[in-house]
N, C-alpha and C positions, 0 to 999 in steps of 0.2 A: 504494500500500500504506500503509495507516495506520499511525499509531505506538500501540501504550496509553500510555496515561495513566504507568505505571510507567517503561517506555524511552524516553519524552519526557524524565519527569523525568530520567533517568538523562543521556541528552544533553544535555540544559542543565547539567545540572552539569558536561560537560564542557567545554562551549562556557566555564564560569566558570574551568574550571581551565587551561584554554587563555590563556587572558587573565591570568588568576595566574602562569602559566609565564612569560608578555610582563613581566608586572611584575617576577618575581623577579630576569631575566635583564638587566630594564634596572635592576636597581638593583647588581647587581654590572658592567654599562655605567659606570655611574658613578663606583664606587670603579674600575675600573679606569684609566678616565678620568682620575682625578685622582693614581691612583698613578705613572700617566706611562708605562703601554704602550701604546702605538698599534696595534699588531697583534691583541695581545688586547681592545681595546675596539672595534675593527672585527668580531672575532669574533664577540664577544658582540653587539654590533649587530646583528648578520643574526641572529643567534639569537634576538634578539626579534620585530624582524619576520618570523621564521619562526611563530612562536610564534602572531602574530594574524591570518598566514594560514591555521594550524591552525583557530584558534574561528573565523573565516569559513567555513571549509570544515564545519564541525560546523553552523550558522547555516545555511548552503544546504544543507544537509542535510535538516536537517529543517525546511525550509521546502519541500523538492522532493517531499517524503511527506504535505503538507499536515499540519505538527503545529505549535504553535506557540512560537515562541521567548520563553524569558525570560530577561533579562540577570540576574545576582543581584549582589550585594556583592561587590567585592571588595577585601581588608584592605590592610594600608599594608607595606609590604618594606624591610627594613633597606637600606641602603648601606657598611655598615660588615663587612667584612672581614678576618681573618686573613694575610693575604697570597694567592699566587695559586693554591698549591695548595687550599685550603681553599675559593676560590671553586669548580674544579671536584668538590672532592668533593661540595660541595652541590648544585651541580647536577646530579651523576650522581647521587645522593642523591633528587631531585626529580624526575627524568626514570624510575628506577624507580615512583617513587608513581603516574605519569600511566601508566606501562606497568599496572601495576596494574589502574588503573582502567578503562582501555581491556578490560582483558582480562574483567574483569567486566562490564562494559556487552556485550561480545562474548557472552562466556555467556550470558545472559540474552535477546541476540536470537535467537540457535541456541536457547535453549529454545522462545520465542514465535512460533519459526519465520517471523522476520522477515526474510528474505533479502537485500533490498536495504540492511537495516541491516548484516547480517552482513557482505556484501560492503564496504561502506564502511567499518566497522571492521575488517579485514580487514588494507585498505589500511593502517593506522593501527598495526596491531601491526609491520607489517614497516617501519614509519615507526620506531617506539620502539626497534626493532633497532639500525638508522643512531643514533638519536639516544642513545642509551646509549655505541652502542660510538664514536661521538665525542669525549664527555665521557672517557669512558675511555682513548683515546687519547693528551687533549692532559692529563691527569692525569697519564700515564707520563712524557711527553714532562716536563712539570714536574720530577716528580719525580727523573729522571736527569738535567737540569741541577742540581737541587739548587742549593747556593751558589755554584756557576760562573755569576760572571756575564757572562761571552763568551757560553757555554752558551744562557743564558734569554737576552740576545739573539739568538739564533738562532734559539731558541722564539718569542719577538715574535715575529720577523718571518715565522718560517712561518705563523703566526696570521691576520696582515693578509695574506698570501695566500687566505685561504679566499674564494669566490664567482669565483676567476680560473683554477679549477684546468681 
């Protein structure tokens, strides 16, 4: 099943914000890194490489429909931070905009009656679900340790749990 021209472009642009999402997340990797969590910079780790196996998964995508891929620019991502709540509200800040965009690129193939796109972004909305209500999670979790710092080390460290659960 072929792409148009229109929903090609539309997936490469995702494929770019895929890789956008990898940058933003390794660049709050870093301030966390160097704010000296461990748990939460393990987090965030996965979360980037989650990130570039999304724009892979978008890449064979539409490489499996014979359309073609173009990489585009992608800009340069702060490292500089508020502290820790402030890194997830950006990110759940940023995981909305990707939900967004998925859900448009979604519309658009249910218009053009693209089914095999529809199914694969499908997959990708009930993915933004998971990925929303995670950000939102360790947000809460943040936010009722507050200044208790026993609290937010226990936050750490259920953070460096993730990928073992």
């Amino acid at each position: 099943m072929k792409l148009s021209k229109k929903l090609e472009k539309a997936l490469n642009k995702q494929v770019a914000k895929e890789y956008e999402a990898a940058y933003v997340y390794n660049g709050m990797r870093i301030y966390l890194d160097d704010f000296g969590v461990p748990g939460a910079t393990h987090w965030m780790t996965l979360q980037t490489k989650e990130e570039i196996e999304h724009a892979e998964d978008f890449i064979q995508f539409i490489k499996s429909v014979d359309g073609q891929v173009e990489l585009a620019e992608i800009k340069a991502e702060t490292t500089e931070y508020d502290g820790l709540a402030s890194i997830w509200e950006a990110g759940l800040k940023h995981e909305k905009g990707i939900t967004k965009s998925i859900e448009e690129i979604l519309a658009l193939a249910i218009e053009e009656k693209n089914y095999a796109a529809e199914n694969f972004l499908r997959t990708y909305v009930d993915e933004q679900v998971e990925e929303e209500d995670n950000f939102r999670d360790v947000l809460e979790l943040i936010q009722l340790a507050g200044d208790d710092k026993a609290a937010m080390f226990q936050v750490d460290s259920r953070l460096g749990q993730r990928g073992q659960e």
